[in-house]
N, C-alpha and C positions, 0 to 999 in steps of 0.2 A: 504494500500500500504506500511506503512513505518512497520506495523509488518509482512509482506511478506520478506524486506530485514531484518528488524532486526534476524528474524529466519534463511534466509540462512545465516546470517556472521556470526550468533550462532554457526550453522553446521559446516561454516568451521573451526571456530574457535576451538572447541570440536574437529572437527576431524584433523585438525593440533597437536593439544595439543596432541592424543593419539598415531598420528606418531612419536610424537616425543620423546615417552615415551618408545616405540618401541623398545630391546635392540635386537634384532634378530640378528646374523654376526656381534654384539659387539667384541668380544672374537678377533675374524679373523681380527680387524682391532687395536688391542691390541697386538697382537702378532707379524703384520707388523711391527708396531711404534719399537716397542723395538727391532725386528732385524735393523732394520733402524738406531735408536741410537745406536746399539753396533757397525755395520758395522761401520758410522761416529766416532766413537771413537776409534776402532783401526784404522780406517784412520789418526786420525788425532795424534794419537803418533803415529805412521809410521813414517809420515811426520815431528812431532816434534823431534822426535830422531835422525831423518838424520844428522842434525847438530853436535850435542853432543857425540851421541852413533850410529853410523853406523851398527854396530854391532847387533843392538837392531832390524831395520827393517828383519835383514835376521833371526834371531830367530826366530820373531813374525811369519814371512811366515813361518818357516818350522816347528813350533808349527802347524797354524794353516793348514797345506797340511797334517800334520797326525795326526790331529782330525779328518779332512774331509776322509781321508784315512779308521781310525778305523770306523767309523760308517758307511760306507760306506762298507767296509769288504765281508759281507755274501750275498750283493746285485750282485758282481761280481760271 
């Protein structure tokens, strides 16, 4: 009886350990993170600059509406 469980928690254990080894849709969740951080970061000079440099948030938008623009371009 107690090598009947020892084996299954073996399996699960094996087979947890090789899910987890798993890097499949790594990359895709690599690539969220870091738009996600860059998003948060020009948010948050956005936001820091308002004080200091006003100036600084309408740049950064109209940098960043003809970035979106250029690459966007050939799809229109």
């Amino acid at each position: 009886m107690i090598d009947a469980v020892s084996a299954r928690v073996h399996a699960w254990a094996l087979h947890a350990w090789w899910r987890a080894r798993d890097a499949r849709g790594q990359g895709t969740v690599e690539y969220v993170g870091m738009v996600v951080m860059v998003t948060l970061l020009v948010a948050a000079v956005a936001v820091a600059a308002k004080g200091w440099a006003p100036d600084i948030g309408n740049a950064l938008k109209k940098a960043l509406t003809g970035a979106v623009k250029h690459l966007t371009d050939g799809f229109g």
